[in-house]
C-alpha positions in Angstrom: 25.6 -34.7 -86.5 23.9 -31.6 -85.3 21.1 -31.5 -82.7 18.7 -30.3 -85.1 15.4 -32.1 -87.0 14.8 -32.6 -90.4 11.1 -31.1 -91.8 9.2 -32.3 -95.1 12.8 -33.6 -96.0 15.1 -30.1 -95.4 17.8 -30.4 -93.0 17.0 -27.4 -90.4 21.0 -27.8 -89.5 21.8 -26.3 -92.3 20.2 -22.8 -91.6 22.0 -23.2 -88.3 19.0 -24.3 -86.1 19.9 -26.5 -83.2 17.7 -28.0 -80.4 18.8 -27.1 -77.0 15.8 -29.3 -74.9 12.7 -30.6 -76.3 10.0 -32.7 -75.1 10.5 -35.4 -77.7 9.4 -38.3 -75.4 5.6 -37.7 -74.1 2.8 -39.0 -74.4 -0.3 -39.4 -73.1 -3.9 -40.8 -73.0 -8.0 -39.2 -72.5 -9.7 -42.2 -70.1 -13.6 -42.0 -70.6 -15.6 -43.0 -67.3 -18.9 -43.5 -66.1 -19.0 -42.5 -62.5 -21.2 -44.4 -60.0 -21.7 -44.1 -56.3 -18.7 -46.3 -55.1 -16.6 -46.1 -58.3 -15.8 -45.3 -62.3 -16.0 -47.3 -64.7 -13.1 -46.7 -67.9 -15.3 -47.0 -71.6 -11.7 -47.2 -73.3 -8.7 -44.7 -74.2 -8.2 -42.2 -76.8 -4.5 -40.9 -77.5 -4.9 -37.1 -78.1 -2.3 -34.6 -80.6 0.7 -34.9 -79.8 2.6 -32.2 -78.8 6.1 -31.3 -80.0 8.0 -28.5 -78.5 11.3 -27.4 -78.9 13.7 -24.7 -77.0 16.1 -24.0 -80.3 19.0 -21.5 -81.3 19.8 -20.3 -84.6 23.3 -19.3 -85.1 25.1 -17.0 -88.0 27.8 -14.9 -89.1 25.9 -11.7 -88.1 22.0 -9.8 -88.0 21.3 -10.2 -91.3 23.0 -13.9 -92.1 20.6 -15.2 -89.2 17.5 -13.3 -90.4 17.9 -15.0 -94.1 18.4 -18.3 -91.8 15.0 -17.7 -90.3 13.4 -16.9 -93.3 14.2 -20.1 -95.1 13.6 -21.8 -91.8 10.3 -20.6 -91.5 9.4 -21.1 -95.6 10.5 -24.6 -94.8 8.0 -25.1 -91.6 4.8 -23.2 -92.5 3.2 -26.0 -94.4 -0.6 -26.6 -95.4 -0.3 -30.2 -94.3 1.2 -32.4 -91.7 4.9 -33.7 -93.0 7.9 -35.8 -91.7 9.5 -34.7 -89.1 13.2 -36.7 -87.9 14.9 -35.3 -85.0 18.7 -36.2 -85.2 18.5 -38.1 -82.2 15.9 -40.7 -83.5 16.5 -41.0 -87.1 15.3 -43.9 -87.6 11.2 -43.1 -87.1 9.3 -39.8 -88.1 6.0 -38.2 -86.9 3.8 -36.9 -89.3 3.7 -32.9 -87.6 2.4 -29.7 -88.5 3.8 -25.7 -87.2 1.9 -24.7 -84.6 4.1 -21.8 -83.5 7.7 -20.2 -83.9 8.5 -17.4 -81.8 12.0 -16.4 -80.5 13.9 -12.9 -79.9 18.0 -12.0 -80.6 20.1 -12.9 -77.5 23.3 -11.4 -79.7 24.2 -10.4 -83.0 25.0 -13.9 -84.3 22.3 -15.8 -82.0 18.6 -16.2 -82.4 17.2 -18.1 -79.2 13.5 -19.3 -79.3 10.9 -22.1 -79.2 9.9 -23.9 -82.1 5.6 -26.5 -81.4 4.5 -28.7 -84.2 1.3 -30.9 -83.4 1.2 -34.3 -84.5 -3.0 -35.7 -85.0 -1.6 -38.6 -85.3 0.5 -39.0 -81.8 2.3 -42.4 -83.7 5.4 -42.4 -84.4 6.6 -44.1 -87.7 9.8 -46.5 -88.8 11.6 -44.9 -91.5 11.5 -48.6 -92.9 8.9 -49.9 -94.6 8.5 -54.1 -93.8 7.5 -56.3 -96.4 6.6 -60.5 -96.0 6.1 -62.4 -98.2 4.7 -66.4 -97.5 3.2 -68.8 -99.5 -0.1 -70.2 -98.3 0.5 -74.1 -99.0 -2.3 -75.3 -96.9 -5.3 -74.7 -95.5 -6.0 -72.8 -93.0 -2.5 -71.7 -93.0 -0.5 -69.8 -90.1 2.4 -67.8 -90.6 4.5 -65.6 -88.2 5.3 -62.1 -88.7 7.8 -60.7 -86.0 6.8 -56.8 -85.7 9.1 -54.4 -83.9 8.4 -51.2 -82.3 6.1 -50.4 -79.3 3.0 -49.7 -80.6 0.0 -51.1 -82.5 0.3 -52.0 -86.5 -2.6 -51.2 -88.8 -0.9 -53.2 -92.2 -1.8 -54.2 -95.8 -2.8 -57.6 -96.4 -2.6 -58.8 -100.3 -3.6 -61.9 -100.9 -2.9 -63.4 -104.4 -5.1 -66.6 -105.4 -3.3 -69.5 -107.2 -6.0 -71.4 -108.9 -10.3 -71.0 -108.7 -12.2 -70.4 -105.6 -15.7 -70.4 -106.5 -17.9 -68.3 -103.7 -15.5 -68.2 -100.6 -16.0 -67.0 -97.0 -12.2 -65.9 -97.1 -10.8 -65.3 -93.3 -7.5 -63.5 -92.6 -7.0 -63.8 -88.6 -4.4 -62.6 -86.4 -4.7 -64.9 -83.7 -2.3 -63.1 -81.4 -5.0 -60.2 -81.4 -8.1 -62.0 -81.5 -9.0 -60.1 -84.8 -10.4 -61.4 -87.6 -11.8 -60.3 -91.3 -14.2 -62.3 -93.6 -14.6 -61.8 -97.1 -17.2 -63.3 -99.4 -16.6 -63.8 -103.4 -15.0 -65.7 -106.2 -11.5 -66.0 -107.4 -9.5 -67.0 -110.2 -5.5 -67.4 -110.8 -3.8 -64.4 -110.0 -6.8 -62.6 -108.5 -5.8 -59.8 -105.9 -7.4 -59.1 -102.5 -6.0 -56.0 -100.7 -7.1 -55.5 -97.3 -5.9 -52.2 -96.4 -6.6 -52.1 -92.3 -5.7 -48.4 -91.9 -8.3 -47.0 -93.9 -11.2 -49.8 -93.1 -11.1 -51.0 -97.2 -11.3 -54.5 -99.1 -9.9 -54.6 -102.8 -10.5 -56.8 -105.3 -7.9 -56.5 -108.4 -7.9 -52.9 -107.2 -11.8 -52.1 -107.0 -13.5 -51.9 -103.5 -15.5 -55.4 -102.5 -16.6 -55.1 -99.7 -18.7 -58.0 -99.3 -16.9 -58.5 -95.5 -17.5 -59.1 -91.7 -15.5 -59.3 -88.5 -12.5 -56.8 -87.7 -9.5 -55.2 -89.3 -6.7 -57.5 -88.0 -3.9 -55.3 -86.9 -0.8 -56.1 -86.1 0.9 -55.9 -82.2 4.7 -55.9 -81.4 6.0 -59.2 -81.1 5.1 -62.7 -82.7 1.9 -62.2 -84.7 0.1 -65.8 -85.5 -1.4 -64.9 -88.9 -4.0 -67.5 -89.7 -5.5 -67.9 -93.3 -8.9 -69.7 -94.0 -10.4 -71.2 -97.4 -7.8 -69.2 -99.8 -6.9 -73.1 -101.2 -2.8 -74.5 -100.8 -1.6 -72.4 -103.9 -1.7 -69.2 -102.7 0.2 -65.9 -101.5 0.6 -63.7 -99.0 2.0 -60.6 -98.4 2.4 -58.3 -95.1 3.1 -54.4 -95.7 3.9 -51.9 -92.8 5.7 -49.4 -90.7 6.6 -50.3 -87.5 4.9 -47.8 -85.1 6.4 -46.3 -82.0 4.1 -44.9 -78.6 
């Protein structure tokens, strides 16, 4: 396998781009503090963009073989929106990057050497494999284990499927591992559906936002998770849905 990447699903390989050194393993963090007389005080982390750069060479036949390489390269990178991106070395996880800049110059004939930045917003990087659990919730509360690879922190989707009537509920879905839990508030009958979608904040009901809730989005840490579920009866489903997620 070439050292190239893949972009928005086109192998760059094949328009003869290679990587020659790359910063593919950074990362970093922004610590907030308060500064007093004798010392700071941290108010949390953020994890900024992530950079991606790349020192690259595009090889051909000749001038005019490499400059049609470059322009399907470039047609292929100069997207609207932030897109998969697999480097050959890690093919198992993608980062969701944008261009940022692609600038280079003829070192022969038959060799185009330059440097290749994408930004990733989201400094994450993603399994190629989606997980899914299933468990049956057979009592209550109920605690199952979901194992969870990677290095970094999970946001899943919960989907809870009732077996029977629950007549006006204070539903909790915990992950005791984190110390995170969500409450919902309702009525259910056989078959009824509760999505709780952690990455973008949201409760469903059979596919129609409820959200009658309280508490926090339990996410998901690598490791043993203890997943505890509260007043969703003995009949009952539960499934786990997500990516592991890589620092």
């Amino acid at each position: 396998m070439a050292n190239s990447f893949k972009y928005n699903g086109t192998d760059l390989a094949t328009y003869g781009l290679s990587i020659t050194s790359s910063n593919a393993h950074i990362i970093s963090q922004i610590i907030p503090s308060i500064q007093l007389k004798d010392r700071a005080y941290s108010s949390g982390y953020q994890r900024p963009a992530r950079p991606f750069n790349f020192n690259i060479a595009v090889i051909g036949t000749g001038v005019s073989d490499v400059i049609t390489k470059l322009d399907n390269i470039k047609k292929t990178m100069v997207t609207e929106t932030s897109n998969q991106l697999i480097l050959d070395v890690i093919t198992t996880r993608y980062f969701n990057a944008q261009l940022e800049s692609f600038d280079g110059t003829f070192s022969a004939p038959t060799v185009w050497e330059g440097s290749v930045s994408f930004t990733c917003a989201d400094p994450l990087g993603y399994s190629t494999t989606e997980t899914s659990s299933d468990f049956n919730i057979d009592a209550d509360p109920d605690t199952v284990i979901e194992a969870v690879g990677g290095t970094g922190l999970v946001n899943p989707v919960y989907t809870l499927v009732a077996g029977g009537t629950l007549s006006t509920i204070t539903l909790k879905v915990e992950n005791v591992t984190t110390d995170e839990e969500l409450q919902w508030t309702g009525s259910l009958v056989d078959e009824d559906e509760i999505e709780i979608d952690v990455k973008h904040w949201t409760v469903k009901k059979n596919d129609t936002e409820s959200m009658t809730i309280s508490g926090e989005f339990p996410r998901l840490t690598h490791g043993a998770n203890s997943i505890k579920v509260t007043a969703f009866g003995t009949t009952g489903t539960l499934n786990i849905k997500y990516r592991d997620t890589y620092l």
